[in-house]
N, C-alpha and C positions, 0 to 999 in steps of 0.2 A: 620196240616195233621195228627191227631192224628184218630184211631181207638179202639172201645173198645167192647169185645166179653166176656161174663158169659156163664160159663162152670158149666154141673149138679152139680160138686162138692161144686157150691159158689165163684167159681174165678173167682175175675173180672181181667182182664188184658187188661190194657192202653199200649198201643204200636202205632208207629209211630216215628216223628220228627217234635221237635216244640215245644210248651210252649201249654197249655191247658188254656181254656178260664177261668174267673171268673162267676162263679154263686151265685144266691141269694136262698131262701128258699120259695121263692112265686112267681115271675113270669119270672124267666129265671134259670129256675132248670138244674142240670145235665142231659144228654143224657139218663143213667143209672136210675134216681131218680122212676120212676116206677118199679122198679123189686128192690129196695135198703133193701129189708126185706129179699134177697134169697144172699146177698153178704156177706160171711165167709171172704174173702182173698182176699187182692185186689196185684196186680202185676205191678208195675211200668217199664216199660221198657227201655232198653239204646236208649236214644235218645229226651227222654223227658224232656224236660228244667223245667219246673216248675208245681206243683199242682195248681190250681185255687181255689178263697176263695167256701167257703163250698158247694168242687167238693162229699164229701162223706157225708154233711149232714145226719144226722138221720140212718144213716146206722149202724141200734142197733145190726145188728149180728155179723158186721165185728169185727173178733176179733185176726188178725194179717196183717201185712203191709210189702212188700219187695217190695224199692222204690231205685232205681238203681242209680248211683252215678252221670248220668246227671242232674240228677235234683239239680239247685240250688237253689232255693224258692218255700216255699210253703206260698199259700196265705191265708190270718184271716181265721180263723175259717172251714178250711178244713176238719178237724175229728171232729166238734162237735156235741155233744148228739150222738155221738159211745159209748152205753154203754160197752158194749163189750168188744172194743179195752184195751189192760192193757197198 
């Protein structure tokens, strides 16, 4: 039961309850993965059990992360090819 809304500024913000699905990079992309060139900041919210394997793929601008202390896993390869991210 998870939602996710991108704000002008580049935030993304993952909110709900529950665990986020796993994604690949070719035919079962993230929700987001269309607009993933306009995401600065992504916002994990309390309630969210775990990241899904590469939920921010390719997401070259993101370039910081506040991921809320529900989440206990994050899955392979979640920030890769984030240039960005330090």
């Amino acid at each position: 039961d998870l939602t996710w809304s991108l704000d002008d500024a580049g935030t993304l913000t993952i909110s709900g309850t529950g665990g986020m699905d796993n994604y690949d990079y070719q035919y079962n992309t993230s929700p987001w993965y269309s607009v993933k060139s306009s995401v600065k900041t992504v916002k994990i919210e309390s309630g969210v059990t775990n990241i899904g394997s590469t939920a921010f793929y390719n997401c070259s601008n993101l370039a910081s992360i506040d991921i809320s202390n529900s989440v206990t896993s994050i899955g392979t390869a979640a920030f890769c090819s984030c240039s960005s991210l330090t």
